[in-house]
Each structure stands twice: as C-alpha cells, then as structure tokens.
Backbone as a printed PyTorch tensor [residue, N CA C, xyz], in Angstrom:
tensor([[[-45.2980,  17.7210,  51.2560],
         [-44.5780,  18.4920,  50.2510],
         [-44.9510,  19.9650,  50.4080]],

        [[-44.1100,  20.8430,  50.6170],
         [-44.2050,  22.1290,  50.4740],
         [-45.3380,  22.7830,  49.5140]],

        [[-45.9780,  23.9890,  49.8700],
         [-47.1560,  23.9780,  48.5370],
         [-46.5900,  24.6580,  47.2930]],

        [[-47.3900,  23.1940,  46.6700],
         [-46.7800,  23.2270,  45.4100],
         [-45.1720,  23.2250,  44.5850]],

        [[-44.5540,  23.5120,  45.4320],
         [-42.8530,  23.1800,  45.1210],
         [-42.2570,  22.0920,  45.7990]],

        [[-41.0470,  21.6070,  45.0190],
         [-40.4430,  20.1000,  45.4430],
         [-39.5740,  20.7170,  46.3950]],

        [[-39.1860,  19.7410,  47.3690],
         [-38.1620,  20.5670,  48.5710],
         [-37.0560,  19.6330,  48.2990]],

        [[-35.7280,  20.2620,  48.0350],
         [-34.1280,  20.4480,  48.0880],
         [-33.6320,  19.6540,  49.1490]],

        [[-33.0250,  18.2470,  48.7860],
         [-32.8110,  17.7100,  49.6750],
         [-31.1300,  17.1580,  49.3240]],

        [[-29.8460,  17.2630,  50.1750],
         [-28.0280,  17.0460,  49.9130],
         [-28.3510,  15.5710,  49.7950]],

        [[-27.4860,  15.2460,  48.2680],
         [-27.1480,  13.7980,  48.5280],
         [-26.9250,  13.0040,  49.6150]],

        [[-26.0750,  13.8280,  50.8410],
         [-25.3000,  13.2840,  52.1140],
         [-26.4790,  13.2130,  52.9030]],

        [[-27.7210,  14.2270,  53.2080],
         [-28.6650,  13.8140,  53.8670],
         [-29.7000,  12.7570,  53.3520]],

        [[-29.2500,  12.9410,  52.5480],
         [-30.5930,  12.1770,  51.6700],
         [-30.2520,  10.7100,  52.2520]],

        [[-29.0490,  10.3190,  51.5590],
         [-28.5190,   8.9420,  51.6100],
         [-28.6560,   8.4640,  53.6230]],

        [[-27.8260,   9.2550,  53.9940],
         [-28.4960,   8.8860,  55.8120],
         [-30.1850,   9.3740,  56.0640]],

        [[-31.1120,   9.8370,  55.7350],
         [-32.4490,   9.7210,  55.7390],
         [-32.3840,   8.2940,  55.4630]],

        [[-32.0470,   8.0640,  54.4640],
         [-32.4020,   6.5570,  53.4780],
         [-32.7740,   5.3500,  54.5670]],

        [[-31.0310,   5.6960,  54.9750],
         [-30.6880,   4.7210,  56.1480],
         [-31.5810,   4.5530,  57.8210]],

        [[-31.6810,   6.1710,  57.8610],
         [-32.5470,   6.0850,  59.3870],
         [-33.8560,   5.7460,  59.2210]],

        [[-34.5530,   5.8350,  57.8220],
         [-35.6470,   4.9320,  57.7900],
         [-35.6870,   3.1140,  57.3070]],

        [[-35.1120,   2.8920,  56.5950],
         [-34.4340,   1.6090,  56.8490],
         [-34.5640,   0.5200,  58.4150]],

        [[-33.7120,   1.6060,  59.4440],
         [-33.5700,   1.1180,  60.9250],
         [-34.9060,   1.7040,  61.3920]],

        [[-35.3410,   2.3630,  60.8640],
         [-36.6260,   2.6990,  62.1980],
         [-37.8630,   2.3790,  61.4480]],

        [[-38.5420,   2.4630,  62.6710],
         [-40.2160,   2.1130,  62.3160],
         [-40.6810,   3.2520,  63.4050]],

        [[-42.3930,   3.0540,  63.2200],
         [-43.2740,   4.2480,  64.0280],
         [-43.7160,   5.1370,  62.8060]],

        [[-45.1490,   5.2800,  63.7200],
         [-46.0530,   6.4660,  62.6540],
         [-45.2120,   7.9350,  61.2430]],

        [[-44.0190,   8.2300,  61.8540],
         [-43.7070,   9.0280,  61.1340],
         [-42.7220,   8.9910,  59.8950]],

        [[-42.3700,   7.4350,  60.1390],
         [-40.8990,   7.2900,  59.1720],
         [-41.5680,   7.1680,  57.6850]],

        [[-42.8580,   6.2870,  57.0670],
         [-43.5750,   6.7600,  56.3920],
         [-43.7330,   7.6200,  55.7560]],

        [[-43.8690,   8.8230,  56.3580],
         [-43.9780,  10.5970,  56.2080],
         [-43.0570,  11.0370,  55.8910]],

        [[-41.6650,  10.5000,  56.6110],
         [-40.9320,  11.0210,  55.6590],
         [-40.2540,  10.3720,  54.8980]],

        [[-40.4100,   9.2630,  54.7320],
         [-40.0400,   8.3630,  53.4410],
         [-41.0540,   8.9580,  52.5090]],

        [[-42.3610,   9.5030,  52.4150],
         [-43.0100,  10.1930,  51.2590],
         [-42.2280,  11.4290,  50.9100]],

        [[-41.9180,  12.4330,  51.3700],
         [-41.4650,  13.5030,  51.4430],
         [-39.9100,  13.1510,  50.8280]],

        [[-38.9710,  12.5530,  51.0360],
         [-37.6530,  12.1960,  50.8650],
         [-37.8390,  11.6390,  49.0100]],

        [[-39.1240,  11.3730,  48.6540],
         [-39.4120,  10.5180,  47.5180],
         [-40.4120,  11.8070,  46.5760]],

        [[-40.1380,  12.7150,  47.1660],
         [-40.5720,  13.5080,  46.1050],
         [-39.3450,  15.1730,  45.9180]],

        [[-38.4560,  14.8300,  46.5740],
         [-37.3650,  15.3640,  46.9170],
         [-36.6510,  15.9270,  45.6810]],

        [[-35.8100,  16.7550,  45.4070],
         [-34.8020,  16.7970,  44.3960],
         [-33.9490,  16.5930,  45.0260]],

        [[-32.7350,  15.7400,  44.7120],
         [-31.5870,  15.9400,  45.3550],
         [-30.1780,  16.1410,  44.5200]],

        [[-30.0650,  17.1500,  45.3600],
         [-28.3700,  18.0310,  44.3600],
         [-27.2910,  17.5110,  45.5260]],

        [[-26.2240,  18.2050,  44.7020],
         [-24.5940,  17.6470,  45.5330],
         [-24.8350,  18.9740,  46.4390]],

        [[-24.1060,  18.5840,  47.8460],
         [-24.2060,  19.2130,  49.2800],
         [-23.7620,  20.7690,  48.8100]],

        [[-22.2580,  20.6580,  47.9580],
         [-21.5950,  21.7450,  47.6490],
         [-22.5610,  22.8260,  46.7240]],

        [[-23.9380,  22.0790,  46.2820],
         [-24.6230,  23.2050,  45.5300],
         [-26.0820,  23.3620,  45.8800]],

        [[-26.2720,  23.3440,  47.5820],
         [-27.3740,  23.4960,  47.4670],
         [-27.3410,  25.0940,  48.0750]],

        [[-28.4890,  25.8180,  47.7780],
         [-28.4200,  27.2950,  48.0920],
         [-29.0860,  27.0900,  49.5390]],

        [[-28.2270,  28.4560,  50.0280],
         [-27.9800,  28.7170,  51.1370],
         [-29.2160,  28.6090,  52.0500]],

        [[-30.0240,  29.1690,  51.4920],
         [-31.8810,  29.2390,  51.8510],
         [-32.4160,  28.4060,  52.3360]],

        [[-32.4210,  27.0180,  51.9560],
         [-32.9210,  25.8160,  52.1800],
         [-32.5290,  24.8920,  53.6310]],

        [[-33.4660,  24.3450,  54.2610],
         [-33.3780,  23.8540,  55.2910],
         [-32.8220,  22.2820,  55.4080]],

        [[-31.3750,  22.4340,  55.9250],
         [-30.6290,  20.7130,  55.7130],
         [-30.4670,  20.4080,  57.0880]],

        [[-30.2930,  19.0830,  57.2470],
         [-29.7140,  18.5430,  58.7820],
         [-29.1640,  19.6630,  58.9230]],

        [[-29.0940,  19.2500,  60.2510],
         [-28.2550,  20.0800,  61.6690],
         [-28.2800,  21.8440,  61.2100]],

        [[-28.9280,  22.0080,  60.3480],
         [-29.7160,  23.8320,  60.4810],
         [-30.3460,  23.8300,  61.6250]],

        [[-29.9830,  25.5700,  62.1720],
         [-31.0650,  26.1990,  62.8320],
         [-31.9500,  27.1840,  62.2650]],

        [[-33.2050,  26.8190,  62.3160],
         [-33.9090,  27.2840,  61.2340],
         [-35.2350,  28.1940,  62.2520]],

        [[-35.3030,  29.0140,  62.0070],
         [-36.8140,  29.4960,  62.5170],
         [-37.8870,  29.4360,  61.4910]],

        [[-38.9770,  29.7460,  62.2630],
         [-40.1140,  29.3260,  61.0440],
         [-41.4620,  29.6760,  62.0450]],

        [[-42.2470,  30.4210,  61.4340],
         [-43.2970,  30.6820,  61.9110],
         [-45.0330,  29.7920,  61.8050]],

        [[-45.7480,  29.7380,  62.8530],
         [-46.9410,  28.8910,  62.4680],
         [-47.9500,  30.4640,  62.2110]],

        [[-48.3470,  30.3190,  61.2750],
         [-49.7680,  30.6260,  60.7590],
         [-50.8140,  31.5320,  61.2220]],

        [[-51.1490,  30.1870,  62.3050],
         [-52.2640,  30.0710,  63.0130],
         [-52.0800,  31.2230,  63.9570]],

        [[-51.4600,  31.2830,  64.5730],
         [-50.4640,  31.5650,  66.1650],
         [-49.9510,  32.7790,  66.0470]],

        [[-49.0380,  32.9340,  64.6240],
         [-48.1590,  33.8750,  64.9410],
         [-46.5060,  33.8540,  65.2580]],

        [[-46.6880,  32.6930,  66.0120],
         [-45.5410,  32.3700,  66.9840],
         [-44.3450,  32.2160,  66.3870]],

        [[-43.4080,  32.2180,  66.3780],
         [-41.8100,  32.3510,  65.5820],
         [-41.2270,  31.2880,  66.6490]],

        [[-40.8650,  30.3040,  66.1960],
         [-40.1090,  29.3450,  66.7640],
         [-38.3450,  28.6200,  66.0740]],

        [[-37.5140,  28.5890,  66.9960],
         [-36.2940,  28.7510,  66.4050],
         [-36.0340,  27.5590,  66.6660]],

        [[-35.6520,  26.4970,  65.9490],
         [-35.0540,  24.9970,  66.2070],
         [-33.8990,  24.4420,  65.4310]],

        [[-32.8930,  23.5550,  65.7560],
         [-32.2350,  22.9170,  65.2770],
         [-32.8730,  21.2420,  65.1290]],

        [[-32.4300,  21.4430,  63.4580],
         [-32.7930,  19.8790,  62.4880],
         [-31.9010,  18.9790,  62.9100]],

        [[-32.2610,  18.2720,  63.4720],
         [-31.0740,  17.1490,  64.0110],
         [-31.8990,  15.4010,  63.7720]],

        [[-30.5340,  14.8130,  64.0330],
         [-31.1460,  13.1000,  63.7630],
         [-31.9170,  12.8740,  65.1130]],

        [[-32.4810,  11.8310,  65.2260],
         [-33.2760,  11.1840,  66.6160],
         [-32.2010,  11.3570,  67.5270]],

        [[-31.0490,  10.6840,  67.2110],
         [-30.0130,   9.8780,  68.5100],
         [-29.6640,  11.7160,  68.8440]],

        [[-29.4510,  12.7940,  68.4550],
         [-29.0250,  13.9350,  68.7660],
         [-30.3050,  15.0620,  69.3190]],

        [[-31.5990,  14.5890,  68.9830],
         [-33.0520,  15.3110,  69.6940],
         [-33.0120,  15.2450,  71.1000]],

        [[-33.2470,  16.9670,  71.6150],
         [-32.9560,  17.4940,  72.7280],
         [-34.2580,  18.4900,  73.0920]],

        [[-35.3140,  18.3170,  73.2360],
         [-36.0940,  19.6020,  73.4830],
         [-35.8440,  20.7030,  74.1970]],

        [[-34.9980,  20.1690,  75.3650],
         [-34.8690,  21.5100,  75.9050],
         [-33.8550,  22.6220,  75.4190]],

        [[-32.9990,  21.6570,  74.3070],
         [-31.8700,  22.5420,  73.7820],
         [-32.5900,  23.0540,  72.3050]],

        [[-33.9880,  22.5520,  72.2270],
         [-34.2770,  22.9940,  71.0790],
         [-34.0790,  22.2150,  69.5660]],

        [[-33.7940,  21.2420,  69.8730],
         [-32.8680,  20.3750,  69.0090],
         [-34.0480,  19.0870,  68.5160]],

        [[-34.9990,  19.1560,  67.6160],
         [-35.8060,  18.7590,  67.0650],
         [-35.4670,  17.5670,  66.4440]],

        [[-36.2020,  16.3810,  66.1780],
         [-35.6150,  15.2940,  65.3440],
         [-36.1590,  15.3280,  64.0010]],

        [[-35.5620,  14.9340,  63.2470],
         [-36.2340,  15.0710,  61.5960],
         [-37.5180,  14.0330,  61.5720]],

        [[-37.3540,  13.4810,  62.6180],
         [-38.5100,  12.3890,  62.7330],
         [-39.7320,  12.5430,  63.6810]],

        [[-39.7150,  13.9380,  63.7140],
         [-40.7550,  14.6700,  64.5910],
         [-41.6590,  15.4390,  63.4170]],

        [[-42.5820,  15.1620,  63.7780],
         [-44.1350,  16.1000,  62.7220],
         [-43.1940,  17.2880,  61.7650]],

        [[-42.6830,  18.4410,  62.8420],
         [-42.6580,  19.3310,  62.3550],
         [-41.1600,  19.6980,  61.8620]],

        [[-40.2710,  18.2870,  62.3270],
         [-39.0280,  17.9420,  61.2830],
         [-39.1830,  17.8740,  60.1860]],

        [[-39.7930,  17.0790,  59.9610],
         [-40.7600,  16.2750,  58.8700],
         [-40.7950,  17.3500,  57.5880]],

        [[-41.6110,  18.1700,  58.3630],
         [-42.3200,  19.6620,  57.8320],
         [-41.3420,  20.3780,  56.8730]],

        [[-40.0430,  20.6790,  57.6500],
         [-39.3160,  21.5150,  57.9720],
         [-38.0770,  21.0420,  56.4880]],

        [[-37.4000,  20.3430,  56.9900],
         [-36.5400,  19.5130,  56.5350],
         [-37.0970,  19.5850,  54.4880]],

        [[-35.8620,  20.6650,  53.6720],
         [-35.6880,  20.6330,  52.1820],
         [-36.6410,  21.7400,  51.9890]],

        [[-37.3330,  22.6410,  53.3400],
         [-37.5520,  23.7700,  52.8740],
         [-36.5810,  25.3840,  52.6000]],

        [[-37.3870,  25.8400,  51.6690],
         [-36.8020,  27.3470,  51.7060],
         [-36.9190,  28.4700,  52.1440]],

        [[-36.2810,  29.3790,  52.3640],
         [-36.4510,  30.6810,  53.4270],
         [-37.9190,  31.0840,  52.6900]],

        [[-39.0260,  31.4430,  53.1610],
         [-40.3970,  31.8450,  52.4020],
         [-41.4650,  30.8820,  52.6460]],

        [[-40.9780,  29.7880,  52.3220],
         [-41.8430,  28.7780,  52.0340],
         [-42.5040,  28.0780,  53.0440]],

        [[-43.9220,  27.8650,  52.4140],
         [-44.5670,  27.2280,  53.6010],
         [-45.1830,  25.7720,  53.7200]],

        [[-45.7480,  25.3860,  54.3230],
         [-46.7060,  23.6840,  54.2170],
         [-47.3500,  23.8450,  55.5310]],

        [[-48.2910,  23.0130,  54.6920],
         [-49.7720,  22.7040,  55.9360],
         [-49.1150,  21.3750,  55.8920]],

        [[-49.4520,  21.3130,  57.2890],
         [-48.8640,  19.7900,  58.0540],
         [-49.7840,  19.5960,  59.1990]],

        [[-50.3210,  18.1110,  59.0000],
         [-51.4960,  17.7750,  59.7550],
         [-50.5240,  17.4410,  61.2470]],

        [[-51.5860,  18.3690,  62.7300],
         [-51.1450,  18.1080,  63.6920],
         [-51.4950,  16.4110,  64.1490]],

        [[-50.9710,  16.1290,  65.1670],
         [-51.3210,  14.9820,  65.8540],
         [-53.2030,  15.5450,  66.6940]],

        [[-53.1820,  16.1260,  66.5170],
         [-55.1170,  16.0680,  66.6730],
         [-55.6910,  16.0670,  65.5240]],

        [[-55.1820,  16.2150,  64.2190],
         [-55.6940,  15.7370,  63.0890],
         [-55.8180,  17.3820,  62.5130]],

        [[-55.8720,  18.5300,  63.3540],
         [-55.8210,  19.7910,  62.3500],
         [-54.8630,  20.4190,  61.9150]],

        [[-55.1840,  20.5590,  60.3500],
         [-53.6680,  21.0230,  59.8380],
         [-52.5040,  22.8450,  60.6000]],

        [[-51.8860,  22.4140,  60.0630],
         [-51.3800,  23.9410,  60.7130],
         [-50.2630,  24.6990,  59.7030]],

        [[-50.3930,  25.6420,  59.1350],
         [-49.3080,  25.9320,  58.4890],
         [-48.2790,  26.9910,  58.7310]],

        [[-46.7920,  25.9940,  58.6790],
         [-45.9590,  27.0580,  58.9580],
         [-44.9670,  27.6560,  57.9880]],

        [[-44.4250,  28.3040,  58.1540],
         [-43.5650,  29.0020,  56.9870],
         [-42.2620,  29.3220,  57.7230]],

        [[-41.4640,  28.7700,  56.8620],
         [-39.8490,  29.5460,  57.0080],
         [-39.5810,  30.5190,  57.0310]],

        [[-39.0130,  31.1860,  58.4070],
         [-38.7880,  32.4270,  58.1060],
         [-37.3630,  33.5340,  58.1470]],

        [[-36.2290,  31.7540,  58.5060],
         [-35.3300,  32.6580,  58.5910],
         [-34.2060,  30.9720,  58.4990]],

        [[-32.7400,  30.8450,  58.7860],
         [-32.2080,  30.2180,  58.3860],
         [-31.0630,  30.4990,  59.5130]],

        [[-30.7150,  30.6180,  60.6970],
         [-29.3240,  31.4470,  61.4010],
         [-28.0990,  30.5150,  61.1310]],

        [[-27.8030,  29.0350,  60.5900],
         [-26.9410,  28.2990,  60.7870],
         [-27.0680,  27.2720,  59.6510]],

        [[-26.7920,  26.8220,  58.5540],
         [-26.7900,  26.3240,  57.6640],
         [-25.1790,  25.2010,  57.1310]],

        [[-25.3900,  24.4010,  58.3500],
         [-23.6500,  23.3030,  57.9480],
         [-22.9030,  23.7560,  56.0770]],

        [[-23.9990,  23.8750,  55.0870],
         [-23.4900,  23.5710,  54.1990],
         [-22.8790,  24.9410,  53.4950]],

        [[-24.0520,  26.1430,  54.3310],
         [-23.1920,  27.1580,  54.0270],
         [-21.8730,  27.8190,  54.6460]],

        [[-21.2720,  26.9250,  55.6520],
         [-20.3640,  27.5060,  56.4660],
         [-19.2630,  26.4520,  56.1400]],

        [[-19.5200,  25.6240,  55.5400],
         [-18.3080,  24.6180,  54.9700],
         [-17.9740,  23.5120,  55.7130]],

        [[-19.1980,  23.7500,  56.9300],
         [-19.3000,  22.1200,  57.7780],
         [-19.2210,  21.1100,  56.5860]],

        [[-18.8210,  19.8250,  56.1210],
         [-19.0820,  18.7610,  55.3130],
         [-19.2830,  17.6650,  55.7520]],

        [[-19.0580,  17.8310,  57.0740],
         [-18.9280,  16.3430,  57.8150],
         [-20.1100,  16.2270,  58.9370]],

        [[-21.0780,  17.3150,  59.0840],
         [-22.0550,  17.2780,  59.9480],
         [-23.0000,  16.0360,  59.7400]]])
C-alpha cells in the first residue's frame, strides 16, 4: 500500500485483476491480491487523471538510485521487457499499479531490501484519453 494512502483502483481493472488472480498462482499474485483488497475502487469514467491504471505509461523514480524509469502497466499475456512493457504481476507492477503522480511506496526487492519509488510522471493514461476498451 502506498505510504499511508489507499491507491485508486477502475472497476474495469479491478474486476480483470480479480480474474487474473483467480487463473494464476506464483509468489506474487498474493501481493497483489493484498493490494487490490485495500484498494478504493471508483467508475473508470471518474478516476483522476494522476493515478496509475492498466496499460499507463507511467515513469517513476527509485529513491535509492535516482534513476527515472519509464514503463508501460500491462497484463502478463502483453509483458515485453524489451518494449518496456511491465506485467502488473511483476514486483514493481505490483508497486506501481492505483498509484498517484507524487506518491511513493517502499516495496521489498527480491533480495529482501526494500526500495522506494515514487511516481513521477504519467505520459499515457487509457482512461484519460477515452480509451474504454483497453
């Protein structure tokens, strides 16, 4: 969970989250079946623009590093690394996914140390461009 604030999650994603954890198993579906369960979820048509939904390209900076990294939120069957194309079922999907432009979370790496990154920008947002069917 984002610190200290609930993260903004579209009925339409919500309900297919529901489902892709349902069909899947592995260390992370868990994680975000916690995260999806502490969620608010509003209608697609009213979530503000800020917030990080499927198929956003979202940048977001780590912390630690410095580093500014630009990715698209996508399902498993559509995760592409080299296109940048992240799965919501990856650590830092996970992370990512019902945040807001600002906002940050410590999210434990796969070596066990946390890392925190923060949102820092939003370039593509389906729900603000009137995609409905993404």
């Amino acid at each position: 969970m984002a610190n200290g604030e609930s993260i903004l999650i579209t009925e339409q994603d919500y309900e297919r989250l529901a489902l892709l954890i349902m069909h899947s198993n592995g260390p992370n579906v868990s994680v975000l079946e916690e995260e999806l369960a502490c969620a608010e979820v509003v209608n697609q048509k009213e979530i503000p623009n800020n917030v990080v939904t499927m198929n956003s390209v979202v940048t977001f900076v780590s912390k630690e590093t410095g580093k500014e990294t630009e990715i698209k939120l996508v399902y498993p069957k559509d995760a592409d690394v080299t296109k940048g194309h992240v799965s919501v079922l990856a650590p830092v999907g996970i992370a990512l996914i019902g945040l807001k432009v600002g906002q940050s979370i410590d999210w434990p790496m796969p070596n066990g140390q946390p890392r925190q990154l923060q949102v820092t920008g939003i370039k593509y947002q389906p729900e603000a461009e009137g995609d409905w069917e993404l």
